[in-house]
N, C-alpha and C positions, 0 to 999 in steps of 0.2 A: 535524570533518572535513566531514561534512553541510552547512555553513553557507559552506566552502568551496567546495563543488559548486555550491550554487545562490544565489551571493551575487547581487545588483542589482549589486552596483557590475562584477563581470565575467562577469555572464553566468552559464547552466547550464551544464556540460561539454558536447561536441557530443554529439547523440543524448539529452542531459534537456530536460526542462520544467521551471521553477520551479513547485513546488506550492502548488494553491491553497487545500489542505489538508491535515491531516495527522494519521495514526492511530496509536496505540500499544496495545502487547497491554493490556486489561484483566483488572482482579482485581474480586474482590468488595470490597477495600475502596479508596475514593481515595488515600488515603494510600500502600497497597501500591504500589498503579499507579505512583503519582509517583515511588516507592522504584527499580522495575524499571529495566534496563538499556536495556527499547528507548527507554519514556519519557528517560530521562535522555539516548539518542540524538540525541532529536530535540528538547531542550531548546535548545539555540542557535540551529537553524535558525527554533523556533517563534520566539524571542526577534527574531532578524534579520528575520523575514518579516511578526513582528505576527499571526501566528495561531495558535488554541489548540491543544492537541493535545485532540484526541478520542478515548474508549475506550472504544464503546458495548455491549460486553457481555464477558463475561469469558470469560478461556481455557476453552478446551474447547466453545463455542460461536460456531465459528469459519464455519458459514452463517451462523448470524444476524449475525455479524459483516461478513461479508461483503456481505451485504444490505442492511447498513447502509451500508456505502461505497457500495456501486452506486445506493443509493436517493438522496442526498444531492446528486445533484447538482451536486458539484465538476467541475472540467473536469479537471484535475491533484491526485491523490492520492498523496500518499506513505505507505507503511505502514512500521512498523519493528513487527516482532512473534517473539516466542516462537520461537525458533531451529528448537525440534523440531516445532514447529505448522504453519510455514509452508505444506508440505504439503497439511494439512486446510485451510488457508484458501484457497488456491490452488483448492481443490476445489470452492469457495464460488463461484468467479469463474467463467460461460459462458465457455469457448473451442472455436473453432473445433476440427474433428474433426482428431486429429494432432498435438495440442500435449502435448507432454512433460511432464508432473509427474513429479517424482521422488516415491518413494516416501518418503525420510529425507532430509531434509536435512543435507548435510554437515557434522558439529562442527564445522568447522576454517574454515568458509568465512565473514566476516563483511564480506569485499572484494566481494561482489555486490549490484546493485540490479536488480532483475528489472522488467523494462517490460510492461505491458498495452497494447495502443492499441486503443482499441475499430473495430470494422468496421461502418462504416454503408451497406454497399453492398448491400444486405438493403432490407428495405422502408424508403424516406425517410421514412413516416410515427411508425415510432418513433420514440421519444425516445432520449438517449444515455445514460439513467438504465433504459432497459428491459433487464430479466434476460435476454431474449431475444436482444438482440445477442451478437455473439461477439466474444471475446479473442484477441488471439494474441500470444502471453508469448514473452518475447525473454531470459534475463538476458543483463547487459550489465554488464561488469569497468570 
């Protein structure tokens, strides 16, 4: 479904980006990881787009995770992660004062891609990899 969304040959759905990267929840072992559901998500997309999936620290360390993504550098990140985690990772990401975290993400919801678009109208001298900028999270169906 993924690889449908952001294929080359027709474009990202209106409102995506093709990502220029892409993250899946980690476990302590690689193996695990590759086993899981997000990873297995974003196996066609990674396949279609030619890039690896990343998973640089494991559930329940979902700043440092987070950290990781902000730090790296991508312009476009996709994350596919741990259903009941999203939350605490979400928490990982600066946003603007007023953005909505839910507390529990929904069992039942797997039809959402939640958008970040970073705000650079803060000081131009930051970079767009600084923890400092702010977020302001959209999901989008």
């Amino acid at each position: 479904m993924l690889a449908g969304l952001f294929s080359h040959a027709v474009g990202p759905k209106v409102g995506l980006r093709t990502p220029t990267a892409l993250y899946a929840t980690g476990y302590k072992d690689a193996a695990v990881t590759r086993a899981h559901r997000s990873y297995e998500t974003l196996s066609g997309l990674s396949q279609l787009l030619g890039l690896p999936i990343q998973s640089p620290d494991p559930l329940g360390q979902e700043a440092a995770f987070a950290e990781a993504v902000l730090s790296s550098g991508a312009e476009v990140v996709l994350i596919c992660y741990e259903h009941r985690r999203i939350p605490a990772l979400v928490r990982g990401i600066p946003s603007v004062d007023g953005s909505a975290i839910p507390a529990v993400w929904p069992g039942d919801r797997f039809d959402v891609i939640w958008t970040f678009t970073l705000d650079l109208t803060g000081d131009a001298t930051r970079s767009a990899k600084s923890p400092n900028n702010s977020w302001a999270a959209t999901p989008t169906r």
